[in-house]
C-alpha positions in Angstrom: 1.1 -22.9 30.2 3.9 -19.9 30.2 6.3 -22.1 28.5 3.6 -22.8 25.6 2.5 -19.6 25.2 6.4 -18.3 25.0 6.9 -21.2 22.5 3.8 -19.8 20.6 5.2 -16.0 20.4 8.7 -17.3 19.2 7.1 -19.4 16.3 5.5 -16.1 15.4 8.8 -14.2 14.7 10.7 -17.1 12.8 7.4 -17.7 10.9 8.0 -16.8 6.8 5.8 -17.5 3.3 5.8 -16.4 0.2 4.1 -13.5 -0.4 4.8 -10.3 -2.3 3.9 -6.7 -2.5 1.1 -6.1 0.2 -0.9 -9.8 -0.5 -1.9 -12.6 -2.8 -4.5 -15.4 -2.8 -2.1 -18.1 -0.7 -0.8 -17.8 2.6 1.6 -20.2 4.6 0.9 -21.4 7.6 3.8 -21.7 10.5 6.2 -24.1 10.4 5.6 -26.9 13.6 9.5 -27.1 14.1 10.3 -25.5 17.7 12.4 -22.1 17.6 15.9 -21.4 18.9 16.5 -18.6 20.5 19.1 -16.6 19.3 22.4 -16.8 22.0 22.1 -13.8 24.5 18.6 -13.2 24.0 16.9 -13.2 27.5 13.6 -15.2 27.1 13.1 -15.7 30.6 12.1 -12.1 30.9 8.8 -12.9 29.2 7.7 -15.3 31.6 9.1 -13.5 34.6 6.5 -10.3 33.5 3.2 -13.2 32.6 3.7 -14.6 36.4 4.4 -11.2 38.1 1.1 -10.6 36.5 -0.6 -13.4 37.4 0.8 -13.2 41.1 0.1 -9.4 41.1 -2.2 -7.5 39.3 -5.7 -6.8 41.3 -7.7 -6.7 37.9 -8.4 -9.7 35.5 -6.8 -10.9 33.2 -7.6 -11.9 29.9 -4.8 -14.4 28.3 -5.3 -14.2 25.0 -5.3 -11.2 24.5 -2.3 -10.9 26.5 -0.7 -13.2 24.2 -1.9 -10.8 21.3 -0.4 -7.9 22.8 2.8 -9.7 23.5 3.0 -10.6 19.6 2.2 -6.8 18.5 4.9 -6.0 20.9 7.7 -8.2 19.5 6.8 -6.9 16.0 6.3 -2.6 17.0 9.9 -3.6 18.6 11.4 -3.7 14.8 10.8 0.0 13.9 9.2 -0.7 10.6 5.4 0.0 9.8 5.0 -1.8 7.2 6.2 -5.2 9.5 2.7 -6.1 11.3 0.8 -8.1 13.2 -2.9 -8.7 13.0 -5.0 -10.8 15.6 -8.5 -12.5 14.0 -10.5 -9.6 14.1 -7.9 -7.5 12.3 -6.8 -10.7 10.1 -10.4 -10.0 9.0 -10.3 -6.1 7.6 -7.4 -7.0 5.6 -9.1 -9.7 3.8 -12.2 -7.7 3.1 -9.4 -5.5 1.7 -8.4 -8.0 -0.8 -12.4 -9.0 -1.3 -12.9 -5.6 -2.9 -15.3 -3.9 -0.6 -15.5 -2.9 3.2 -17.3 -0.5 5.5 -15.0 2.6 6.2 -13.9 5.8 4.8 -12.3 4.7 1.8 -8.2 6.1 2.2 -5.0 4.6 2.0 -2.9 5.4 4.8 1.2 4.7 5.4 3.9 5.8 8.2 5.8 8.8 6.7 8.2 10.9 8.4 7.3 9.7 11.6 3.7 10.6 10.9 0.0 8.7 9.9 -0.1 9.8 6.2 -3.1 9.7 4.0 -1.7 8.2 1.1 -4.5 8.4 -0.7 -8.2 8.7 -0.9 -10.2 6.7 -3.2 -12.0 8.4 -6.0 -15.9 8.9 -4.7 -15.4 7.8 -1.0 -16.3 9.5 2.1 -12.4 10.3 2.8 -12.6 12.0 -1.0 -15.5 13.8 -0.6 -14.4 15.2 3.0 -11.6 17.2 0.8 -9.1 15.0 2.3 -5.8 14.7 -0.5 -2.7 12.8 -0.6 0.2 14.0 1.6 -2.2 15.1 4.3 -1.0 14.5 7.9 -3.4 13.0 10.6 -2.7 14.0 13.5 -5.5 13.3 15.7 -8.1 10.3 15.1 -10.9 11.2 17.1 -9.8 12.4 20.4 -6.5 10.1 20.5 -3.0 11.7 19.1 -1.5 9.4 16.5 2.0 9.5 18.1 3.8 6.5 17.6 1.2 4.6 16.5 0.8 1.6 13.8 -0.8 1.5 10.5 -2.9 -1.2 12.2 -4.2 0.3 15.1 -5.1 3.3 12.6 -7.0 1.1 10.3 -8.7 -0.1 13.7 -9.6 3.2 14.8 -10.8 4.6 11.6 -12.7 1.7 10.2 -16.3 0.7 11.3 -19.9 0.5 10.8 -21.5 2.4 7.5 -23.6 5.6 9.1 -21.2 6.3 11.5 -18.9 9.2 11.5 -14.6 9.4 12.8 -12.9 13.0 13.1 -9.6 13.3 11.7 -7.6 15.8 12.2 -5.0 16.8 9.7 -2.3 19.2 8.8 -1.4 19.6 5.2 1.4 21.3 3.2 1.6 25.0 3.7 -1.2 25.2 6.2 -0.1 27.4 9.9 -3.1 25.3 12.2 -4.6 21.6 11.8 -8.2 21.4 10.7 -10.9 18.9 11.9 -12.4 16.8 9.1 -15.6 14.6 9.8 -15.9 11.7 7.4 -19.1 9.9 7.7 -18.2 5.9 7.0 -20.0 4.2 4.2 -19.4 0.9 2.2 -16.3 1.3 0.1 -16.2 -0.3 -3.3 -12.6 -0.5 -4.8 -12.3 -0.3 -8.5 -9.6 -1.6 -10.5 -9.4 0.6 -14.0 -11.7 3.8 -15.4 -11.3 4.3 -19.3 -12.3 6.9 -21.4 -11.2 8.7 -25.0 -9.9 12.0 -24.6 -9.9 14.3 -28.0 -7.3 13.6 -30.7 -7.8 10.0 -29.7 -5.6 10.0 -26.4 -6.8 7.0 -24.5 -7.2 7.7 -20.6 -6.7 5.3 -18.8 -6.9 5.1 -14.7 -5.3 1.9 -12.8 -7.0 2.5 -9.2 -4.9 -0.3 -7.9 -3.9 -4.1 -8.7 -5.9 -6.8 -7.4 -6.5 -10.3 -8.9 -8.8 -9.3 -11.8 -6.7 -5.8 -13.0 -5.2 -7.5 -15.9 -7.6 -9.3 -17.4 -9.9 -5.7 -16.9 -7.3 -4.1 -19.0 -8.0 -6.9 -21.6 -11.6 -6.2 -22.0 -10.1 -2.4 -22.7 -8.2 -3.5 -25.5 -10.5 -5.8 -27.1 -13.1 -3.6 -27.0 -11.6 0.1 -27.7 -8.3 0.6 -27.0 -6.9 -0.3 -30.2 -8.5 2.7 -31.8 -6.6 5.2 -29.9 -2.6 6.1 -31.1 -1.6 7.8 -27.7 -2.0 6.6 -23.5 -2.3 8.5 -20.5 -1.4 6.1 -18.1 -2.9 7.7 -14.5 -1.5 6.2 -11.6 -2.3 8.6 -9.3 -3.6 8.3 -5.6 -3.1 4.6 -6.6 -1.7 2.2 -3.3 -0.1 -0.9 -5.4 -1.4 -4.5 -4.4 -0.1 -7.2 -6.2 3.0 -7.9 -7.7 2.0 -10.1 -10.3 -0.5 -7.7 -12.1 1.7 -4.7 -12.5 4.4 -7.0 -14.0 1.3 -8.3 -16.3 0.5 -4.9 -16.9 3.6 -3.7 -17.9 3.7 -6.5 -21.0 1.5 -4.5 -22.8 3.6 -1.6 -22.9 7.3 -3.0 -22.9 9.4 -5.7 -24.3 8.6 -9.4 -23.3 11.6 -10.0 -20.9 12.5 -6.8 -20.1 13.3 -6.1 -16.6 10.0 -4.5 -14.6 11.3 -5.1 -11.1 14.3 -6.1 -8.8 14.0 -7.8 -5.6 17.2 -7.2 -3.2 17.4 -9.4 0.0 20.6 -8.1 0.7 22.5 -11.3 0.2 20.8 -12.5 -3.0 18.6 -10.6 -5.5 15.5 -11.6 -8.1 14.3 -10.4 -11.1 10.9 -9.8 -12.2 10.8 -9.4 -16.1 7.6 -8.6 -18.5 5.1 -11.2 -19.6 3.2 -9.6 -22.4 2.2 -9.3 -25.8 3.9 -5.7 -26.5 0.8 -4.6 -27.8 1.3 -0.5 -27.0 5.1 -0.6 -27.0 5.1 2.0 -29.8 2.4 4.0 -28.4 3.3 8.0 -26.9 2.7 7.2 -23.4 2.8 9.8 -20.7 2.5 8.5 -16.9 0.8 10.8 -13.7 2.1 9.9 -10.4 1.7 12.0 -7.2 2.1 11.5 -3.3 -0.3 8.5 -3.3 1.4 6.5 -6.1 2.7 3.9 -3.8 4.2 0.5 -3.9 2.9 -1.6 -7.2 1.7 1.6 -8.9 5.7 3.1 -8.4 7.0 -0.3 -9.8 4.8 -0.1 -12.9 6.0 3.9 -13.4 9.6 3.6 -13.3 9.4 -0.1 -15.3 7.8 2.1 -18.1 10.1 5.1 -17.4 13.5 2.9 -17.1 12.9 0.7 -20.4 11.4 3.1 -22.8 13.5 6.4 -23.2 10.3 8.4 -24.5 8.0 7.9 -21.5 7.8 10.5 -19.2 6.5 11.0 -15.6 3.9 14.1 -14.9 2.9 15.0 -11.4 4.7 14.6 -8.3 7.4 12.3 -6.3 5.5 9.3 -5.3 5.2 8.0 -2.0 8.3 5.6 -1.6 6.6 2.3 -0.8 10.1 0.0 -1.9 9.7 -2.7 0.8 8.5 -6.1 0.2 6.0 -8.1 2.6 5.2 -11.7 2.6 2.0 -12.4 5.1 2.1 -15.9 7.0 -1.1 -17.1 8.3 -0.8 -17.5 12.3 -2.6 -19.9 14.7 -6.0 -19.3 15.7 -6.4 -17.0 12.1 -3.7 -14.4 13.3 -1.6 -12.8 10.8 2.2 -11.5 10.2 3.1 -9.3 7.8 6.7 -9.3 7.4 9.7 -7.1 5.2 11.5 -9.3 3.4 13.7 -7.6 0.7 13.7 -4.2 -1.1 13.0 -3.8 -4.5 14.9 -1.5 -6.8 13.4 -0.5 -10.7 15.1 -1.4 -13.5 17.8 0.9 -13.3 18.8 -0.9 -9.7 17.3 2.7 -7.9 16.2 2.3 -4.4 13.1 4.9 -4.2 11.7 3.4 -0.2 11.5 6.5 1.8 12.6 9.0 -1.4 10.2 8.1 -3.9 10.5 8.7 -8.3 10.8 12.1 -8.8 8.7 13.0 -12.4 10.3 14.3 -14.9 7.6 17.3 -15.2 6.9 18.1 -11.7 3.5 19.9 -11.3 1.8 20.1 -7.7 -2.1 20.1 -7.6 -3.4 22.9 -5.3 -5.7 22.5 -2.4 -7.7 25.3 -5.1 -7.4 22.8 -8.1 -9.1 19.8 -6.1 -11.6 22.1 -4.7 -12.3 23.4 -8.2 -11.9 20.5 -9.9 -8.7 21.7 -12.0 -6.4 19.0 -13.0 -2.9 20.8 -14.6 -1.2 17.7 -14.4 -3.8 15.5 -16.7 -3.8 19.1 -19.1 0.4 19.0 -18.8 0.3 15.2 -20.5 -2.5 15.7 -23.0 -0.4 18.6 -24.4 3.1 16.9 -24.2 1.2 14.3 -26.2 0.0 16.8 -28.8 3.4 18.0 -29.7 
């Protein structure tokens, strides 16, 4: 039984797919070849703690999810958040994720610094209406210290049923003392785009992330009423990333067909991701807002715009610096593994994980301006696009 369950855990860590950018709509399973272990690698130590267990411990034991904890183990062991493991029940939040809707508090949140970092809160969630903002710290969730801990256990803790309430408590830029925020949980909706004419015909228009169905939204934009405006306002703001695919598809609009939006670096080989599109807006004035919670997908689309169109400019402030790529493998018994796989740089082969794109404008948003409902950096672009 030890040497199966050993066999098990190594499968887990050679296990790889093909899978970009956070998730997608097919998984690979593991491969049923058995593992080598790498020369010098002391396996035996694994089973030598499962039978001191079994021989010793006074309580009972509950294998499987001893064999979970093992797995969550060998993955924490890498040093990288963004490298995780999910067991079923966790396997299952990150699906209802990709489904669009879930019961929680409605934030994104990544490792930064060492520290749990809101990197976002959706627009009209609990988490948003609480006054939580991007770049906010949490510190404490509930009555547990978030020291050391992983973006899934976070998720874990925060999540659950609609009615219910979790205390965060946060620090933020420039404050002296943390400050405790309940957030009552409630069934989050994700949207994908919000559009809307601004005076002298500037189109608005906000990508909240990119799932499956973001491009052919921003379609149904342009059929419709897009095509009437001369200038875009492209806000990417507080907006996570998702999937690959549908920021390259949403660059075509606004660059040329095979321009580069995207390069993957594995280290020993790299891959380019180039616009598919129809140019449609490559002569429109563009200005793009960015802040702390532009992350990941929503970073790739902003410097693919910035590096291949000299006129575009970037409003707001440095994004979060989500440059990693993941590729999830589906796991036995509906586990998951998320794994880094590569880096990707923009166009002009910059590396932003951990640093971020820096706008060209910078302009912070006060705690005063969210309270009050101020946005300078959505006035900065409407009169840059004036000019």
């Amino acid at each position: 039984m030890v040497k199966t369950i050993i066999k098990i855990l190594i499968v887990i860590i050679v296990a790889v797919g093909a899978y970009y950018f956070g998730f997608d709509t097919g998984y690979n399973q593991i491969p049923e070849q058995p593992a080598v272990i790498p020369q010098g690698a002391d396996i035996s130590l694994l089973w030598n703690v499962w039978e001191t267990l079994e021989n010793k411990y006074s309580g009972e034991l509950d294998y499987q999810e001893m064999i979970y904890g093992a797995a969550r183990g060998l993955v924490k062991s890498l040093g990288d958040p963004y490298t995780t493991y999910f067991d079923p029940d966790e396997s299952e939040i990150f699906m209802s994720d990709i489904s669009g809707s879930f019961e929680g508090v409605g934030m994104e949140i990544g490792i930064r610094d060492g520290f749990l970092t809101v990197v976002t809160p959706l627009e009209g969630t609990p988490a948003f209406k609480a006054g939580l903002i991007p770049g906010d710290k949490v510190i404490k969730i509930d009555d547990d210290f978030t020291t050391d801990i992983t973006i899934e256990e976070a998720v874990r803790q925060i999540r659950g049923e609609r009615g219910t309430s979790v205390i965060l408590t946060i620090i933020r830029e420039g404050w002296t003392e943390t400050k405790e925020f309940e957030v009552i949980r409630d069934i989050i909706m994700i949207p994908n785009i919000k559009f809307e004419i601004l005076d002298n015909n500037i189109a608005y228009i906000k990508i909240y992330q990119f799932s499956q169905t973001t491009n052919s939204d921003f379609a149904n934009i342009v059929d419709e009423t897009l095509k009437k405006t001369d200038k875009i306002i492209l806000d990417l703001r507080s907006n996570p990333g998702g999937l690959l695919n549908q920021a390259r598809l949403i660059a075509g609009w606004f660059i040329q067909k095979g321009d580069i939006v995207a390069i993957e670096d594995f280290g020993d080989k790299e891959e380019l991701y180039k616009a598919i599109g129809d140019e449609t807006f490559i002569d429109y004035p563009i200005v793009v807002l960015v802040n702390q919670g532009t992350a990941s997908g929503s970073e790739i689309l902003a410097a693919a715009l910035r590096d291949n169109r000299d006129q575009v400019q970037l409003v707001g402030e440095t994004t979060f610096g989500k440059g990693s790529v993941q590729e999830p493998v589906n796991l036995r018994g509906g586990s998951l593994l998320k794994v880094t796989i590569a880096h990707w740089l923009t166009p002009n082969r910059e590396l932003i994980h951990d640093i971020g794109l820096k706008p060209d404008i910078m302009i912070k948003m006060t705690e005063e301006d969210y309270l009050n409902e101020r946005d300078p950096q959505l006035d900065k672009a409407i009169e840059l696009l004036n000019i």
